[in-house]
C-alpha positions in Angstrom: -13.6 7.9 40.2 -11.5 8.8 38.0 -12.9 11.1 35.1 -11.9 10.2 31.5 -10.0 13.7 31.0 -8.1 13.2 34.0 -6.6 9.9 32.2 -5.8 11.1 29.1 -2.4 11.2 28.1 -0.4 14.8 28.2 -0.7 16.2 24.5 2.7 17.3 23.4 3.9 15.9 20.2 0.2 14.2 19.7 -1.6 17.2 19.0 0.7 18.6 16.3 1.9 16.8 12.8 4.5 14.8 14.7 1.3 12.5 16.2 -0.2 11.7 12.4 3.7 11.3 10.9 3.4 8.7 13.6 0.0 6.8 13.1 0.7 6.6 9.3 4.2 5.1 10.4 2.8 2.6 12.3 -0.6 2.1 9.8 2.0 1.4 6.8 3.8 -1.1 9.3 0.6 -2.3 9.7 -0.2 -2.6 6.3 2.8 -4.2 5.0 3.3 -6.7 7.9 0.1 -8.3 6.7 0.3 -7.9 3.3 4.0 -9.1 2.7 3.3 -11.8 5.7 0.6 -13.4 3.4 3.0 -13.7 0.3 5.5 -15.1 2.9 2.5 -17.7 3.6 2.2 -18.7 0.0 5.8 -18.6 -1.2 7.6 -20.2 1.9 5.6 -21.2 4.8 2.8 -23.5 3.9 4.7 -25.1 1.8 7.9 -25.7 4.1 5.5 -26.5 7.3 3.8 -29.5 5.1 0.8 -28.3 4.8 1.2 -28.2 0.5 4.5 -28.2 -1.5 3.5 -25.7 -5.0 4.0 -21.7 -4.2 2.1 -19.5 -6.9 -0.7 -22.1 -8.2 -2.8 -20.2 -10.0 -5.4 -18.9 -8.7 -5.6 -20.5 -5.7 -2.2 -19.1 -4.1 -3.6 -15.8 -5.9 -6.4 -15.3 -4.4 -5.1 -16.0 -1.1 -2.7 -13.0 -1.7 -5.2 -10.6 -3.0 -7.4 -11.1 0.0 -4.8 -11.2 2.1 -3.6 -7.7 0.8 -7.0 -6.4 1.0 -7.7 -7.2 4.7 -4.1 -5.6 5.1 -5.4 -2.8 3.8 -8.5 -2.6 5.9 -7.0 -2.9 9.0 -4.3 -0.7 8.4 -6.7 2.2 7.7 -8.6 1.5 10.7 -5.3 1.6 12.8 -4.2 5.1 11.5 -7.5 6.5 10.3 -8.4 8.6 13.2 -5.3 10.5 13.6 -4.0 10.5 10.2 -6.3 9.7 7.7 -4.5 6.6 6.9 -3.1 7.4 3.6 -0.4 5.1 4.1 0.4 5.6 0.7 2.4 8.6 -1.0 0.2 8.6 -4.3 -3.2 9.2 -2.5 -0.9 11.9 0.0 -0.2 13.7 -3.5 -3.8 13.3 -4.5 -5.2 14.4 -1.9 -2.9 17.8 -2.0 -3.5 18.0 -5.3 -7.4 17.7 -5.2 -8.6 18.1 -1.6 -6.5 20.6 0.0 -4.6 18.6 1.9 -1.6 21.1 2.8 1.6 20.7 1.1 3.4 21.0 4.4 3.1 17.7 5.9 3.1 15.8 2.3 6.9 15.5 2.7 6.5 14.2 6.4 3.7 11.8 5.3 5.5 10.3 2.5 8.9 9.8 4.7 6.9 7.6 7.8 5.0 5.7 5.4 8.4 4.3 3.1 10.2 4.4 7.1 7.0 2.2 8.3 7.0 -0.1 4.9 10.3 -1.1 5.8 9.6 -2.0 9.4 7.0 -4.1 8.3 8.9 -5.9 5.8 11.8 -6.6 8.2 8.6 -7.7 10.6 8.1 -10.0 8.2 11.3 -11.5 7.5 11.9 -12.1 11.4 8.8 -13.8 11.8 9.1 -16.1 8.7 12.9 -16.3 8.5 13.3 -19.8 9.1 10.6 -20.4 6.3 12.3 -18.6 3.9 15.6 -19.7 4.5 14.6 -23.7 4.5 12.5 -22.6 1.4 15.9 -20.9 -0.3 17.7 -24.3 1.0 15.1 -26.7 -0.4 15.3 -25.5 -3.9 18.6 -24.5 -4.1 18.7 -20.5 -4.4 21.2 -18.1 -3.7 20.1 -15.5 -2.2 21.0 -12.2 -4.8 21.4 -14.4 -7.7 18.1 -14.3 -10.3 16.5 -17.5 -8.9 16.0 -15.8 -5.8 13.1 -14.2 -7.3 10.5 -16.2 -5.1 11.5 -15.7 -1.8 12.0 -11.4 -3.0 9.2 -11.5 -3.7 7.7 -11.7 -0.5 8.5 -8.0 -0.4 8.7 -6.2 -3.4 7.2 -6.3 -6.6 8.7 -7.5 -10.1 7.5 -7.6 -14.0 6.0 -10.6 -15.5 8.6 -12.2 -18.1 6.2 -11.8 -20.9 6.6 -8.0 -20.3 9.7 -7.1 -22.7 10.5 -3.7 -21.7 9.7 -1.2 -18.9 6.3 0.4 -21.1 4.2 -2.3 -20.1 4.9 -2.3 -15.7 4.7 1.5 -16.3 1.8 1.6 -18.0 0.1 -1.1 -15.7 0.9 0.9 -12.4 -0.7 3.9 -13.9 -3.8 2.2 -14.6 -4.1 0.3 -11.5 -3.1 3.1 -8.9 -5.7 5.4 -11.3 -8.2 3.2 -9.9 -7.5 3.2 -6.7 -7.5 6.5 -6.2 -10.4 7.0 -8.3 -12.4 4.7 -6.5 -10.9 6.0 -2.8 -12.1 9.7 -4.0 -15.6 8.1 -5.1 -16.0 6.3 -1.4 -15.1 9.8 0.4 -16.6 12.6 -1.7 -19.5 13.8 0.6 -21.2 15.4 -2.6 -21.9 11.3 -4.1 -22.5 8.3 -2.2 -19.5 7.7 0.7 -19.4 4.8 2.9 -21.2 5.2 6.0 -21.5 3.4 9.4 -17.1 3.6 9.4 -17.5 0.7 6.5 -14.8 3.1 4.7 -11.7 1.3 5.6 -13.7 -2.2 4.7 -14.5 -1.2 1.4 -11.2 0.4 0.4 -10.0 -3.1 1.1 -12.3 -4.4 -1.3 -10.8 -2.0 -3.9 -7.3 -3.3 -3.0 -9.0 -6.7 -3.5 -10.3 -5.8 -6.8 -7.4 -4.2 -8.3 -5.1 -7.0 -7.4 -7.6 -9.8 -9.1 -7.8 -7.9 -12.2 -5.0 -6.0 -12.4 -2.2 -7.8 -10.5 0.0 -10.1 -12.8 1.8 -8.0 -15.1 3.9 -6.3 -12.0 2.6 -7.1 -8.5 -0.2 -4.7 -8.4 2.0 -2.1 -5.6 -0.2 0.6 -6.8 1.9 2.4 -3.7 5.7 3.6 -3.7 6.0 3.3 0.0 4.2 -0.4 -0.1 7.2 -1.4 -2.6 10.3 1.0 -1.8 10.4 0.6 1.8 10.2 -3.5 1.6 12.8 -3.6 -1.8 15.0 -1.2 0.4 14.9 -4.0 3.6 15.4 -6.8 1.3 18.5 -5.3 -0.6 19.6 -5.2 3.2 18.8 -8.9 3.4 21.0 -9.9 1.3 18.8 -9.9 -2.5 21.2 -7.5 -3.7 20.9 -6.2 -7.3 17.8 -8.5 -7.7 15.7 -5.7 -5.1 18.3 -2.2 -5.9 17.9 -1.7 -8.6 15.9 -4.2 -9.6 17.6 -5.7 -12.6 15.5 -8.7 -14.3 16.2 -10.4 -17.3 13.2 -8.6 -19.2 13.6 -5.4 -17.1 16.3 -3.7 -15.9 16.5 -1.0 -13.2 13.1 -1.2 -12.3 12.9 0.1 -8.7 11.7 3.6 -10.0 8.9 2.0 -12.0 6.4 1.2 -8.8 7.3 5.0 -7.7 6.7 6.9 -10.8 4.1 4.9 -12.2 1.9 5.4 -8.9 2.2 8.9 -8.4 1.5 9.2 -12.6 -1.7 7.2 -12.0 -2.8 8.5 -8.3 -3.2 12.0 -10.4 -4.8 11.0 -13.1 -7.4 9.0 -11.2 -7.7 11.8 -9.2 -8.4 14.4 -11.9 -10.6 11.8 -14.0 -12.7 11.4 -11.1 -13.6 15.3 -9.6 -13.7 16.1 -14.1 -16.2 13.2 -14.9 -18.1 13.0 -11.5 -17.4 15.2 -8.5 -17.5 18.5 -10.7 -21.2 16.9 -12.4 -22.3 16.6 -9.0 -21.6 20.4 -7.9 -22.8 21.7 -11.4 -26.1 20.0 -10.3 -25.9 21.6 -7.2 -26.2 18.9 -4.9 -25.9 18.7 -1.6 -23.0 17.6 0.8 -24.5 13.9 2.4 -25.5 14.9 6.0 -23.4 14.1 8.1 -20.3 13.4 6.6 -17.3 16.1 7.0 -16.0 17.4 4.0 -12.9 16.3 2.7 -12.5 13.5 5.3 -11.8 13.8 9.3 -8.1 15.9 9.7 -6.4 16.5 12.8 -5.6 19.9 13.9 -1.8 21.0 13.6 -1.1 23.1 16.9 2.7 22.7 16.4 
């Protein structure tokens, strides 16, 4: 019989930084082909297959998108985790250099596959629910590019609420939101408070997603991510959405693309420093101890590149 080393694939490119550029490529693909797939359930496909005809009711619709997000989420960083660390998001890469050590070197290599994997996933999307969108687009009348083709874009990339006048209030809500996220991804994984056990992590960072997206998620999209909204607005400009996804001009909001990217990165910081200030640095003033079991600062690979 066989033994399990003798099966094992040769290492090469998997034991350096090539192998987790890859699993965060294909856990952001992951990540976005079930997150943008759920919006494409609400916006085009229930409703074009007959199984309702409103898109966006409420809550209803909403909370089928939030959950939907968050289960993307889950899965995603159960996909990549291993290798990785399933980031699969650029803010919590700078975070996590910022405030965990994670080296500099690979945070431009990170940030590259997970926009490079957003956009596979969104153009995974679009050629699973093409014909939905495009009887959707035919149905009510839209030209694709033109500003009524806001609902079907929106399947990929995020926009401002109308009653938002000017670019302060998206900015200012992708601070706050991504602040949490990372705030609450540093409070499930510090090994000096109370992380997740039993590899529940990825589960309950999905519940985060969940959270931030029902309370947070109106006023522009909740992407909390500049790869979750860059790599999908980049595909749909391809598709055809023109100025409506590059740069994102709106009739409140004008060249909005850089919005989800700055405001993320602002807020992944800040929720980053509030955190270790307020919390992790009480905890190691008190001198406690590092939970057994649990590796500090998360599981890494080893680069032998």
């Amino acid at each position: 019989m066989a033994t399990a080393a003798a099966s094992r694939p040769a290492a090469g490119w998997r034991r350096t930084t090539v192998g987790e550029y890859a699993a965060e490529f294909l856990g952001t693909a992951t990540l976005i082909a079930f997150g943008d797939g759920v919006v494409a359930m609400a916006v085009a496909a229930l409703n074009q297959s007959g199984r309702g005809t409103k898109i966006f009711d409420a809550s209803g619709d909403w909370l089928l998108i939030t959950w939907g997000w968050g289960f993307a989420v889950t899965f995603a960083v159960y996909v990549a985790g291993g290798v990785s660390g399933a980031h699969l998001n650029p803010a919590v890469t700078l975070s996590l250099a910022l405030r965990r050590g994670f080296p500099w070197s690979k945070v431009p290599g990170y940030m590259l596959t997970q926009v490079v994997g957003a956009f596979a996933g969104a153009a995974l999307v679009y050629a699973v629910y093409k014909g939905a969108i495009d009887s959707y687009e035919r149905a009510n009348h839209i030209t694709r590019g033109d500003p009524n083709s806001l609902p079907t874009y929106s399947i990929f990339a995020t926009f401002p609420a109308p009653y938002l006048q000017n670019f302060v209030g998206p900015l200012v809500d992708q601070i706050v939101g991504t602040a949490f996220l990372v705030g609450f991804i540093f409070a499930l994984t510090d090994e000096f408070n109370q992380p997740v056990r039993a590899n529940l992590a990825p589960l309950v960072v999905g519940f985060v997603v969940v959270a931030v997206g029902i309370s947070f998620g109106a006023n522009a999209g909740y992407a909390i991510n500049p790869a979750r909204d860059l790599g999908p607005r980049l595909f749909a400009w391809v598709a055809g959405y023109g100025s409506v996804a590059m740069p994102g001009d709106y009739a409140n909001v004008s060249t909005y693309f850089w919005i989800p990217i700055v405001g993320p990165f602002l807020g992944g910081a800040i929720g980053a420093y509030i955190y270790d200030w307020v919390i992790r640095d009480t905890l190691l003033a008190r001198g406690e101890e590092p939970a057994p079991g649990v590796e500090e600062h998360g599981r890494t690979v080893e680069d032998r590149s």
